[in-house]
N, C-alpha and C positions, 0 to 999 in steps of 0.2 A: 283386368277389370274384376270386381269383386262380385262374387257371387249374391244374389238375393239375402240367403243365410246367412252369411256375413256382412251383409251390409244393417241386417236388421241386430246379430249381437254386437256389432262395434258399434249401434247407434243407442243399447240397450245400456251398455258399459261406458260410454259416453255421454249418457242424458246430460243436458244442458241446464242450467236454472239461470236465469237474469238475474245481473248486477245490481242491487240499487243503484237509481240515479243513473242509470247505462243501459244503453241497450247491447251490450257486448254479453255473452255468456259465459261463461265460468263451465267446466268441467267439475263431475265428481270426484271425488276421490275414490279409486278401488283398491281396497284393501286386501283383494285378493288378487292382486296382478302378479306377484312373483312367486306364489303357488300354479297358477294359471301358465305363466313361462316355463317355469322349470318343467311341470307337467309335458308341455310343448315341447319340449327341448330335449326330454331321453331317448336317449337310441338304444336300439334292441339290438346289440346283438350277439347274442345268445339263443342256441335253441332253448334251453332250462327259461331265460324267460318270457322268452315270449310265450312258452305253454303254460307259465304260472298266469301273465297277465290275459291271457285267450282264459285259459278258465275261470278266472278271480273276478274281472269284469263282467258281468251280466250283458246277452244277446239283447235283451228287451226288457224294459221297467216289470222287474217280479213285483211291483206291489200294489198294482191295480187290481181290486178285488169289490163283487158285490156281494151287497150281505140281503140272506134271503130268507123271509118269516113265512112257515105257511106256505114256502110255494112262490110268495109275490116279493120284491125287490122292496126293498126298505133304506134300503142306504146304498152310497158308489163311495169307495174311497180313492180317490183319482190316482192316476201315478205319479208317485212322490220323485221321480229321477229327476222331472221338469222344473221342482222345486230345487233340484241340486243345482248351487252355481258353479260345479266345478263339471257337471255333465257330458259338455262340448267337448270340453279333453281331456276324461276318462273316454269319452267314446272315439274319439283319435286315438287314442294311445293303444286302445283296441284295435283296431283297425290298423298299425302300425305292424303291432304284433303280428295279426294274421298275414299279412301282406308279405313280414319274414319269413315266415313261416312255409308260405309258397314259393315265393319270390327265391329265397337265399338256403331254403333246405331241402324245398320241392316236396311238401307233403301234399294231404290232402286234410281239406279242413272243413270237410263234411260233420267229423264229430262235435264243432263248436260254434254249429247253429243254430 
């Protein structure tokens, strides 16, 4: 059974639009499906990368930041990760990495929190 998370980006990447003249739906096209696989698809294993890709990836969106005049909040620039479509599995791939990292070398991976 498919997770909540998953059910909401396979319904996000599969928006439907009506046929003319049909009530049948049509699929979009995503153009970035075989970026999005391949991504899915590397295996770690190596220690050399999984410490590159543990460090290279970002724990949490760096780019949410407020901008502040005087003291008082004037602007929020939201965090731009959510606006990444490739997000979901740069953040797997993270988590892949760490996972070897424990899993298959036995570290400890307190430094890449």
């Amino acid at each position: 059974m498919a997770s909540t998370n998953q059910v909401s980006f396979d319904l996000f990447h599969a928006a439907a639009a009506p046929a003319k003249g049909s009530s049948t739906f049509k699929a979009q096209f995503d153009a970035l499906k075989p970026l999005r696989q391949w991504l899915d698809g590397i295996e770690i294993k190596t220690p050399e990368v999984a410490h590159f890709l543990a460090k290279t990836i970002p724990a949490q969106c760096p780019f949410e930041r407020d901008i502040t005049l005087f003291g008082r909040r004037v602007a929020h620039i939201p965090p731009l990760c959510k606006l990444n479509p490739l997000y979901e599995e740069l953040v797997g791939l993270r988590f892949r990495a760490l996972c070897y990292l424990v899993d298959e070398c036995g570290e400890d991976i307190q430094a890449y929190s």
